[in-house]
C-alpha positions in Angstrom: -31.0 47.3 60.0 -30.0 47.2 56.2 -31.6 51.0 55.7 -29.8 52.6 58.1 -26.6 54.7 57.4 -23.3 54.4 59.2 -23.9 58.3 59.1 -26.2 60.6 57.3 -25.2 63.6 57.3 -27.8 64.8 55.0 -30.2 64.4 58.4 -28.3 66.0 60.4 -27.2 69.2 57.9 -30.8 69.6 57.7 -31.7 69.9 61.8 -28.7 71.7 62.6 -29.7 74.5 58.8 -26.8 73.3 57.4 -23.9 74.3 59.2 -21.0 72.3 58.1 -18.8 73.4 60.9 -21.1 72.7 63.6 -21.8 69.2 61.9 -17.5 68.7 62.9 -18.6 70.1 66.5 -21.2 67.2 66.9 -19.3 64.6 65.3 -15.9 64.7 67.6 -18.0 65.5 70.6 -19.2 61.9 70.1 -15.6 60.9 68.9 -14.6 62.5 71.8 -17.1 60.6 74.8 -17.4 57.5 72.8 -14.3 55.8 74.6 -15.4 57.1 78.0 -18.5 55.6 77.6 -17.2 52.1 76.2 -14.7 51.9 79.5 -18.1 52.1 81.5 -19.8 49.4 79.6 -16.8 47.6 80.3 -16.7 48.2 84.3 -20.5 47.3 84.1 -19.7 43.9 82.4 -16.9 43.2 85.3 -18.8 44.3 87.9 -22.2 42.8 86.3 -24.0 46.0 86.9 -26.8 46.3 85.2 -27.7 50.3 85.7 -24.6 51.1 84.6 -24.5 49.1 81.4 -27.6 50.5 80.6 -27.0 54.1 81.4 -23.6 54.4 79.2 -25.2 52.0 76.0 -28.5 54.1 76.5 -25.8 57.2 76.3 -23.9 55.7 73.3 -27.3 55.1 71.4 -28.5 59.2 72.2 -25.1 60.3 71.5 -24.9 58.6 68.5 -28.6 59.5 67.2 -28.5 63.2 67.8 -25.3 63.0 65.1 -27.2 60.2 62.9 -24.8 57.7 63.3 -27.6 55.7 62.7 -25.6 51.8 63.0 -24.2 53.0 66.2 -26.8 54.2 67.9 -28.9 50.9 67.0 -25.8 48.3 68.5 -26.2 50.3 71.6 -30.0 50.3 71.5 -29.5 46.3 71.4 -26.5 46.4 74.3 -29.3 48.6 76.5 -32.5 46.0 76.0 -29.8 43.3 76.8 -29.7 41.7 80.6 -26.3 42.3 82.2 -26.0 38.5 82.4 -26.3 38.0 78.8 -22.2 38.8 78.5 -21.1 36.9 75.2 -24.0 38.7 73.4 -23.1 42.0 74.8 -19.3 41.6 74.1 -20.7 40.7 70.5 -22.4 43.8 69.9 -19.0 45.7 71.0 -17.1 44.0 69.0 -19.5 45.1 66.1 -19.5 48.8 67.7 -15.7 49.1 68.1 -15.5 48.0 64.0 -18.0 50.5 63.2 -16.1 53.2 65.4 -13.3 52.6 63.9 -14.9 52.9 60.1 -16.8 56.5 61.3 -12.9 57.3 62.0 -12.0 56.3 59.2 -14.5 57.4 56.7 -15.1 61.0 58.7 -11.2 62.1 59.3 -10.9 62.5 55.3 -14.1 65.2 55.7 -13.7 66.2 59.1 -9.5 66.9 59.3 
């Protein structure tokens, strides 16, 4: 994991021909879903459904990819491959995904606001 980027935008400036403003589009879309998905993960974990956790982490990690949020989408590549009764590793991994949410936020609201 140490090669990948918490975002790299140079990737993603060059698939969508640079457009700056489309590259803020992308980036709060995911912003935007990330929570929605995170509650579902959440109900899965309660519920120990194993579908659903896989359908929202597998979600998170496409999301996540298609803006290069490149960390992100690999936490929720490992929540996906994870069996639902493998809890304390899962809430782990979201406790790693929620810091680096909160650092996109952080690091992106100076260049995206």
């Amino acid at each position: 994991m140490n090669d990948l980027q918490h975002f790299n935008k140079e990737k993603l400036l060059q698939i969508i021909g640079g457009d700056e403003d489309f590259v803020i589009v992308l980036v709060k879309t995911f912003f935007d879903n990330y929570e929605k998905y995170i509650t579902k993960i959440n109900e899965a974990l309660a519920q120990t459904n194993q579908e659903l956790l896989k359908l929202n982490a597998h979600s998170i990690k496409g999301s996540a990819r298609s803006v290069f949020f490149e960390i992100m989408a690999d936490y929720a590549g490992s929540i996906e491959n994870l069996e639902i009764y493998k809890k304390k590793e899962i809430i782990e991994i979201l406790d790693l995904m929620s810091k680096e949410f909160d650092f996109l936020k952080k690091e992106l609201k100076v260049k995206i606001n």
